[in-house]
C-alpha positions, -999 to 999 in steps of 0.1 A, spaced: -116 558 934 -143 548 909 -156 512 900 -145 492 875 -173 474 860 -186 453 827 -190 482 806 -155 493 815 -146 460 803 -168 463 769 -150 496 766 -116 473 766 -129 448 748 -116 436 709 -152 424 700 -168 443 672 -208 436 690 -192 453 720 -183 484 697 -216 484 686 -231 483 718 -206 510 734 -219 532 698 -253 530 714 -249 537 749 -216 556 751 -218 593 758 -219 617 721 -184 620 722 -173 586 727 -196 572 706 -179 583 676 -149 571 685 -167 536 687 -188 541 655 -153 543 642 -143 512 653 -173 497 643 -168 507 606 -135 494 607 -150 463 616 -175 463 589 -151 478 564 -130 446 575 -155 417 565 -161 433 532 -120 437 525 -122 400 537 -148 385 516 -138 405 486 -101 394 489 -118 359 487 -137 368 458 -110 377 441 -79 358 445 -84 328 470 -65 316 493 -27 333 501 0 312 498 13 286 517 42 301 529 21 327 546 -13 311 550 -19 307 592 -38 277 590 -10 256 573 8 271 603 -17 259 625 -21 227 609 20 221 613 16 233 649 -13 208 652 3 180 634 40 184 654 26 180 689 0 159 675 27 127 669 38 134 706 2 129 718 -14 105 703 -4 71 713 8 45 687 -12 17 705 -50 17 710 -56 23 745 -91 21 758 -90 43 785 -61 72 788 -73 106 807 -43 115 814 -31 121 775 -69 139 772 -57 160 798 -20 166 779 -39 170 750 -62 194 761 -33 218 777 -16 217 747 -49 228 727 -51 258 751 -15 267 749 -13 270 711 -55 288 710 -36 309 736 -6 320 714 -30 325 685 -52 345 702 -25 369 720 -8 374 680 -39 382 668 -48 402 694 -19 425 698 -22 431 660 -54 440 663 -49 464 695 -17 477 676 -38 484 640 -62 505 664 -39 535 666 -44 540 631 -74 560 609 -103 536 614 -103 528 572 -65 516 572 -76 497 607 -103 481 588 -82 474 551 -52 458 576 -81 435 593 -95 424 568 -65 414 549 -56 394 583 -89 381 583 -94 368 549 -69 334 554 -91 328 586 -127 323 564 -129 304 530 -156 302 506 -140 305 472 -116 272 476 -149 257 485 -168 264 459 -144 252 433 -140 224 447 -175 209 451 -182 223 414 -150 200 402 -166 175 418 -193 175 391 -171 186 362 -152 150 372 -186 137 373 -193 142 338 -160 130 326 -170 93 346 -181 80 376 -142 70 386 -130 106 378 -154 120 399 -151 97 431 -114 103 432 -122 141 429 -147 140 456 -118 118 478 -101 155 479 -131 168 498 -140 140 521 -124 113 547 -149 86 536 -141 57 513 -159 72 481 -146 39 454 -179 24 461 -204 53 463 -229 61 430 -232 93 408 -258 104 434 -242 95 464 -213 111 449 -231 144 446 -248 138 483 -214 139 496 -207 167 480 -239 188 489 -229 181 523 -195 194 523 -205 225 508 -235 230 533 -210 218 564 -182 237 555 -204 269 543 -210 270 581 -173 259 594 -157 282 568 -173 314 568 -203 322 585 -183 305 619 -153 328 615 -177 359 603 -194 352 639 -166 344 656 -149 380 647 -181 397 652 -180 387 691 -140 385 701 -129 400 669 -96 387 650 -81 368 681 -118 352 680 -118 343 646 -82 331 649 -91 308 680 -119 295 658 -97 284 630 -75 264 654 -102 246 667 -117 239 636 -86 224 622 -77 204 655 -109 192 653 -98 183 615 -66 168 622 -71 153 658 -114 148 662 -118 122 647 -115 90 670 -98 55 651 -63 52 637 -46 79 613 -15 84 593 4 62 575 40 41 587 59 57 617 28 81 618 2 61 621 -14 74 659 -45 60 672 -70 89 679 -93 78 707 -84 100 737 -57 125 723 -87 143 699 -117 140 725 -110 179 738 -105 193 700 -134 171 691 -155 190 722 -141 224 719 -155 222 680 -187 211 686 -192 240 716 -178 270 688 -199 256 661 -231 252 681 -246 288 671 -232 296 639 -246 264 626 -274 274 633 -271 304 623 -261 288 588 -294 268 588 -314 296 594 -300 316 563 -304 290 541 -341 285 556 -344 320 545 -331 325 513 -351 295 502 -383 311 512 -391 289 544 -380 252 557 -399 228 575 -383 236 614 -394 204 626 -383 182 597 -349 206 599 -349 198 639 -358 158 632 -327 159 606 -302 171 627 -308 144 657 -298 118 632 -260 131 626 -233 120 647 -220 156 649 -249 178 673 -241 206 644 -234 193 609 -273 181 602 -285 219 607 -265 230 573 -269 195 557 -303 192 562 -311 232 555 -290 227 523 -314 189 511 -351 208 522 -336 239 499 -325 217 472 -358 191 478 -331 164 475 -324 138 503 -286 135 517 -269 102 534 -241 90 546 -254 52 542 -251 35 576 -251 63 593 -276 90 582 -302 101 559 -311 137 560 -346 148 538 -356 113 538 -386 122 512 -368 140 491 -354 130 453 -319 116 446 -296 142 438 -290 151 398 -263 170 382 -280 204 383 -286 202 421 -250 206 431 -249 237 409 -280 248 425 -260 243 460 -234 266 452 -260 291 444 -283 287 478 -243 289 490 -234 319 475 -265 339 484 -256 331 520 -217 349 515 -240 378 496 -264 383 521 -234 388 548 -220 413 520 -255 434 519 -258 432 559 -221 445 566 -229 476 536 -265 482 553 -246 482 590 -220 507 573 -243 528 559 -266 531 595 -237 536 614 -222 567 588 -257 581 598 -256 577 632 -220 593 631 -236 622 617 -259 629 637 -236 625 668 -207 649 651 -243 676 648 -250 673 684 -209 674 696 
């Protein structure tokens, strides 16, 4: 009888890193067969971000998020209570089972497709992927909606508040031109992280099932997180114990790709101040929002607040009109820099199949 160890279980796995690693250390002849997995994983970010690029999100009717959201927003009227109760483990605990149950169902669908696609050639593996991916990760929705936040702006302050209202929770009738734009910076830095390079990471370590699991959480954090009252009539729910575990579970999967997201942006803007980047993000209530945010206001040399709560870049200059263009730039050289890493992986590892194919 042999042993069944971890690198068996790397061999098994659905993660994309454990192909990689299994391309290195895998005999000649296996490691093709995980290089080709590996470029179908590649070949599946690119299909992903350029279905983005090019036509958006899919529609409603089949987008899995709205799925999720309806899953989340069903059993989230059963959960949350519709009096505030100041101490309730016992709906934490419900609601924390009936997180796992639906990350669970999420994660098995996308994980048998993804087992299933891996009977075919690795390039139809990788177009299926990424087309399953795609409605997982966002970027071009969020672009075009912080820049209408600014076309609004120049129309009038009122236009642009209630165009900003589509991006944010916050009561924006009172909030300035700049504040306006602050609020908008930050969405684009937050969500940059939340909306792409989280999923992106997220698939590179469980692959789609990982990415999927991500989503869920991201939106239960979303739709239950946030502690106070929601809703509106016979929905109105009080939030305080029912979203503690989706509020959790966020903060854990965000924890390195915001990071991550901070240290792109430090990057591509030539260098950040770590320790004014560090002193930023103790200020937010979130443990990962202030890395983007505060990446995104030393990049711009702009300050960003949330008054009352926050004020990332304190030294920095009020935010003008060009600055939230300039965002969407500093943005969109993070979604091209992913694009340039996946076609330099692809490239290495079409090399490195070579080589193996003149030693079989």
């Amino acid at each position: 009888m042999t042993s069944f160890g971890w690198t068996e279980l790397i061999g098994l796995s659905l993660s994309p890193l454990a192909w990689l690693y299994q391309t290195f250390t895998a005999s000649d002849l296996a490691a093709l067969n995980w290089a080709a997995n590996v470029q179908a994983g590649l070949l599946a970010v690119l299909v992903a971000l350029l279905l983005d690029r090019l036509w958006g999100e899919p529609p409603v009717w089949l987008h899995p998020v709205v799925l999720m959201g309806k899953l989340l927003g069903w059993s989230g009227q059963a959960l949350a209570p519709r009096a505030e109760v100041q101490s309730d483990y016992l709906r934490f605990c419900l609601a924390a089972l009936v997180w796992c149950a639906l990350a669970a169902l999420f994660f098995m669908a996308y994980g048998l497709a993804q087992f299933m696609l891996g009977f075919a050639p690795w390039w139809l593996w990788g177009l299926v992927m990424g087309v399953l991916l795609k409605p997982l990760l966002s970027w071009r929705m969020l672009k075009d909606e912080v820049l209408a936040v600014e076309a609004a702006l120049q129309q009038s302050l009122p236009a642009g508040r209630e165009r900003l209202s589509w991006l944010v929770s916050r009561d924006t009738t009172q909030l300035d031109a700049a504040t306006v734009r602050e609020s908008a910076i930050e969405t684009l830095a937050e969500n940059l992280s939340d909306s792409v390079i989280a999923p992106l990471f997220w698939f590179a370590v469980a692959g789609l099932p990982g990415a999927a699991v991500y989503r869920l959480a991201n939106t239960a954090d979303a739709m239950w997180g946030y502690p106070g009252w929601r809703g509106q009539g016979d929905r109105r729910r009080h939030w305080q114990w029912a979203g503690k575990w989706a509020a959790r579970a966020d903060d854990v999967l965000n924890w390195i790709p915001a990071r991550l997201t901070a240290m792109w942006l430090a990057l591509l803007a030539g260098g950040l101040s770590w320790a004014g980047l560090r002193r930023d993000a103790g200020v937010t209530p979130s443990p990962n929002g202030g890395w983007p945010m505060g990446a995104m206001a030393q990049a711009l040399g702009v300050q960003l607040s949330k008054p009352g709560v926050y004020r990332l870049n304190p030294r920095g200059r009020a935010p003008q009109a060009a600055d939230l263009e300039k965002s969407v730039k500093f943005a969109s050289k993070v979604i091209l820099s992913q694009v340039l890493l996946a076609l330099a992986a692809m490239i290495l590892i079409v090399l490195w199949r070579g080589r193996l194919l003149a030693n079989v």
